[in-house]
C-alpha positions as CSV (number, residue, x, y, z in Angstrom):
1,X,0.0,-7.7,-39.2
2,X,1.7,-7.1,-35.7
3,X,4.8,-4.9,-36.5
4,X,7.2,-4.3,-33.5
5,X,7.4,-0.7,-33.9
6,X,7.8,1.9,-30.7
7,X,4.3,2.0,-29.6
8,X,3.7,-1.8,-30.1
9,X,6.8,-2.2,-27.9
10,X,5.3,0.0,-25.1
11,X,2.3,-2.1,-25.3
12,X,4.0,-5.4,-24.8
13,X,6.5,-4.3,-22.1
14,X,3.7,-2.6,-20.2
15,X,1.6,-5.8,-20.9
16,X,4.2,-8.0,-19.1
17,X,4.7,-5.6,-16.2
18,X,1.0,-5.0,-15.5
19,X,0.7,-9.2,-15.6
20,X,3.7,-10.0,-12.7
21,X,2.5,-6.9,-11.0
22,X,-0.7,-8.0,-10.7
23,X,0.0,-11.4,-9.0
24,X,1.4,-10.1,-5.7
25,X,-1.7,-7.3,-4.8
26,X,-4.1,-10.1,-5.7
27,X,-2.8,-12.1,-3.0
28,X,-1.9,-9.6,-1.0
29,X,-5.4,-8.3,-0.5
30,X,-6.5,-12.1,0.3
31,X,-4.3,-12.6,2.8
32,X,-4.2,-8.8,4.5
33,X,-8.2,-10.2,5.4
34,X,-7.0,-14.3,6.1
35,X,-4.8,-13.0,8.7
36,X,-7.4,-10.9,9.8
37,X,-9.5,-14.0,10.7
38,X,-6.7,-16.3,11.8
39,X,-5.6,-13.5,14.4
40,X,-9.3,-12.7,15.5
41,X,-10.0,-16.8,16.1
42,X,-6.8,-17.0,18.4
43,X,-8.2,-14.2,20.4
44,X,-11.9,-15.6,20.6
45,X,-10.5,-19.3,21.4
46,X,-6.5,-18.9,22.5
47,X,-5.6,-21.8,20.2
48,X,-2.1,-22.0,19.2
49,X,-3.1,-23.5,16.0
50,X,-4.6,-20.5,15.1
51,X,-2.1,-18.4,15.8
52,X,0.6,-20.7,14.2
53,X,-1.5,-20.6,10.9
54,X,-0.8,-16.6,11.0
55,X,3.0,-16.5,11.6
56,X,3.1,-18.7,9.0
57,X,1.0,-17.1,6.4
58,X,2.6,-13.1,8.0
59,X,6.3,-13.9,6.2
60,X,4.0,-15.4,3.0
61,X,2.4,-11.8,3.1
62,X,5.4,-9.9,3.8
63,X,7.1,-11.2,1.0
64,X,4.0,-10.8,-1.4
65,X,3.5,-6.9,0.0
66,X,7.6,-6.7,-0.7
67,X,7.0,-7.6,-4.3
68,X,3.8,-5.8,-5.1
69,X,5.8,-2.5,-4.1
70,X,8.7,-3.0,-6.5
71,X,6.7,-4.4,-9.2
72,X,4.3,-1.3,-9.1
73,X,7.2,1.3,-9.0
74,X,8.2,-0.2,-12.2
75,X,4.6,0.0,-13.4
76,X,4.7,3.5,-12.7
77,X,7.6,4.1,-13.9
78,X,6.7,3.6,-17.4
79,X,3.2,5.2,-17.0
80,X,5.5,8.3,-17.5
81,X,8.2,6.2,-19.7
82,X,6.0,4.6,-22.2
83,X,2.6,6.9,-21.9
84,X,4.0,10.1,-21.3
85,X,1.2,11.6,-24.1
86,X,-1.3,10.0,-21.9
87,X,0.2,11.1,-18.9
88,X,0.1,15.0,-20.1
89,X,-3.5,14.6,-21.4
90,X,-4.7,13.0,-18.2
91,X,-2.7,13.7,-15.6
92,X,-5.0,16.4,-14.0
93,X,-7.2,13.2,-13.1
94,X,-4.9,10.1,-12.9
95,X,-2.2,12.3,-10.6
96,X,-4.7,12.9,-8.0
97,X,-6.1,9.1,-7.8
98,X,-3.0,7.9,-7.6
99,X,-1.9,10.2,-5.0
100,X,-5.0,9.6,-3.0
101,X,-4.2,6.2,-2.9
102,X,-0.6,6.8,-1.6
103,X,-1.8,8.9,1.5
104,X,-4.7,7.4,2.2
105,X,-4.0,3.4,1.9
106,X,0.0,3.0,1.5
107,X,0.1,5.1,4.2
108,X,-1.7,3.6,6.3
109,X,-0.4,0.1,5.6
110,X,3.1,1.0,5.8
111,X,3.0,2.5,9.2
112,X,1.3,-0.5,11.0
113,X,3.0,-3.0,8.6
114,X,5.9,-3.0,11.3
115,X,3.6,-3.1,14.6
116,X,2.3,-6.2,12.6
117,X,5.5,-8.3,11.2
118,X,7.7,-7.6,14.5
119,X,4.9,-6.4,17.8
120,X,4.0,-9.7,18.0
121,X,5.3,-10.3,21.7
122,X,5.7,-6.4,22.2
123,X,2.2,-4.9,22.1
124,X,-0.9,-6.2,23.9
125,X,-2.6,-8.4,21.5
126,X,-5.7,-6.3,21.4
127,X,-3.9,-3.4,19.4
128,X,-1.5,-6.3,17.2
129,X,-5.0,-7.1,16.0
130,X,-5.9,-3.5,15.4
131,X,-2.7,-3.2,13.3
132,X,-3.5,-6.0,11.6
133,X,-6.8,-4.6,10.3
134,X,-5.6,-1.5,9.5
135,X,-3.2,-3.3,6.7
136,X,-6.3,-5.2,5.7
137,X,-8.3,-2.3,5.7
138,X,-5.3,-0.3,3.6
139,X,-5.3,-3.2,1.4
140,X,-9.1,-2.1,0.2
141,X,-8.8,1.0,0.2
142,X,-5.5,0.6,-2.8
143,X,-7.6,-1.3,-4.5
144,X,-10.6,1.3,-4.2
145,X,-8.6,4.1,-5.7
146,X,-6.2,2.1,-8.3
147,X,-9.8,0.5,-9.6
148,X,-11.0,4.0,-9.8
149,X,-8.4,5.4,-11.9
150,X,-8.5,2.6,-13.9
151,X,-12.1,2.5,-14.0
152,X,-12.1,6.1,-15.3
153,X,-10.0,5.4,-18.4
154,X,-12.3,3.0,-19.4
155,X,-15.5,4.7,-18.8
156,X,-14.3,8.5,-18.8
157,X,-16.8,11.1,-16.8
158,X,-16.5,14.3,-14.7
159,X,-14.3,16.2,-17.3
160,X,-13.7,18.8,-19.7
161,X,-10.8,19.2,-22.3
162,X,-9.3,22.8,-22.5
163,X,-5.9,23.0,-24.5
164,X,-5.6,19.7,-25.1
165,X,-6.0,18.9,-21.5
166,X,-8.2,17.0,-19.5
167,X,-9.8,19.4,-16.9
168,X,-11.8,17.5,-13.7
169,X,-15.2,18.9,-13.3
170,X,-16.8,15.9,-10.7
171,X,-14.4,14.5,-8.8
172,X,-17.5,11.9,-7.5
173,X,-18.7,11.5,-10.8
174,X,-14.6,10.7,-11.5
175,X,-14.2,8.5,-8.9
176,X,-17.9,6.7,-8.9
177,X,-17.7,6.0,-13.1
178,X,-20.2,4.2,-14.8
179,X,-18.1,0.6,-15.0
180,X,-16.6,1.0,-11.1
181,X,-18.6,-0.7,-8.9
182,X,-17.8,-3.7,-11.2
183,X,-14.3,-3.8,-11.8
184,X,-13.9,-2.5,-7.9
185,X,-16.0,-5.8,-7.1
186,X,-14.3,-8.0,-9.9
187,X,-10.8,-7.4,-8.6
188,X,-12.3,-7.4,-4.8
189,X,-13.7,-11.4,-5.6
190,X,-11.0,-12.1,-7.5
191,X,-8.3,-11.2,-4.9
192,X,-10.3,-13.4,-2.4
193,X,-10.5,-16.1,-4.5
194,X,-7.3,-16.0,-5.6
195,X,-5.9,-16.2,-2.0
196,X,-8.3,-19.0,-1.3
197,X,-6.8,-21.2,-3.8
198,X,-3.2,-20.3,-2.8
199,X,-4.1,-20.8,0.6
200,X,-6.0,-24.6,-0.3
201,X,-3.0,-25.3,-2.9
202,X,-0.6,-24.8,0.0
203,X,-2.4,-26.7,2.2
204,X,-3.2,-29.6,-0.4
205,X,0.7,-30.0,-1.2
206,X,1.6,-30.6,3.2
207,X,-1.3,-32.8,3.2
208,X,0.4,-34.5,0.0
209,X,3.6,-35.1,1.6
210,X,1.9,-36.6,4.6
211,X,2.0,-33.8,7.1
212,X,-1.8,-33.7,8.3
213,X,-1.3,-31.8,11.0
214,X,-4.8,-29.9,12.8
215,X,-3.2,-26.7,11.2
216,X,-2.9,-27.8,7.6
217,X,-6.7,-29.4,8.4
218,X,-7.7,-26.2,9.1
219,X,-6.3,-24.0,6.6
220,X,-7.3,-26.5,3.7
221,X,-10.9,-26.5,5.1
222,X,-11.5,-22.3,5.2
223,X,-9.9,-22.3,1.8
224,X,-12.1,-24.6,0.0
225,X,-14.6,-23.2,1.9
226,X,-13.9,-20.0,0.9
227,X,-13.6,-21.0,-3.0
């Protein structure tokens, strides 16, 4: 029987955050990499409708990016809250990851994030594209180093346990676990997918209400052909 004692608790609180949390990356990585495209066909062709399609999805993205930051502050959080035991025993291995993943992607997307919501009209469009693949690109790389921490608890390598401690050995065999290249590429698809249906259900529901515009056309067709 399912008793709702402490640890049961932590299990279903952390349960619920780690299921909203995960909503707002997934799309977020989709879209870092839509936008990508949108902004790179209005510089190959100079159609408007292009670059309508990516001021309208930027704010979508914005907002998403907003809410995958607070949602995952609260996530970690109770890594410390609810898993403090874990945290001690692991935190050699799960510290690093984690900080690897602020320097190296959150970084990165947060310092071109503003060159890309507000440089529209105020940097050559050449380097508001290179902004905008650098967020894409930061996107991936999150994903890379959450999905090898979390890749690592599942299929645990590189280490040694001295005092009760988890002690990292091989940070490659750490980071490059048995079971990562398939989660990495799980959540990878998934986030694309994801997006694409977003994108098509968006689309679907103007085209519902009657506005067929060649912009709604356009973003329905890449996202069912994406799907």
């Amino acid at each position: 029987m399912f008793e709702l004692d402490a640890f049961n608790l932590a299990r279903l609180q952390f349960a619920f955050t780690v299921s909203f949390h995960i909503l707002f990356p997934a799309i977020t990585i989709g879209l870092a990499s839509y936008l990508v495209v949108l902004e790179g066909m209005w510089l190959r062709t100079k159609d408007d409708v292009w670059r309508s399609l990516y001021n309208f999805w930027l704010k979508i993205f914005a907002v998403n990016f907003g809410m995958g930051v607070v949602s995952g502050l609260v996530m970690a959080y109770q890594f410390g809250t609810n898993w403090s035991g874990f945290s001690q025993f692991a935190g050699s291995i799960t510290g690093p990851l984690l900080l690897y993943e602020v320097l190296t992607a959150f970084f990165l997307e947060a310092g071109f994030l503003g060159v890309m919501l507000f440089g529209w009209n105020k940097v050559p469009p050449g380097l508001h594209f290179f902004t905008t693949c650098m967020v894409a690109l930061g996107t991936l790389m999150s994903t890379f180093w959450i999905l090898a921490s979390n890749s690592w608890m599942q299929t645990p390598q590189g280490f040694t346990i001295e005092n009760g401690h988890v002690i990292p050995q091989d940070w490659l065999a750490i980071i490059f676990n048995p079971s990562f290249p398939y989660r990495l590429s799980h959540m990878a698809i998934a986030a694309f997918l994801s997006s694409a249906m977003f994108v098509g259900a968006s689309a679907a529901w103007h085209l519902l209400r009657g506005n067929d515009t060649p912009a709604i056309r356009k973003m329905f067709s890449m996202a069912m052909w994406m799907a």
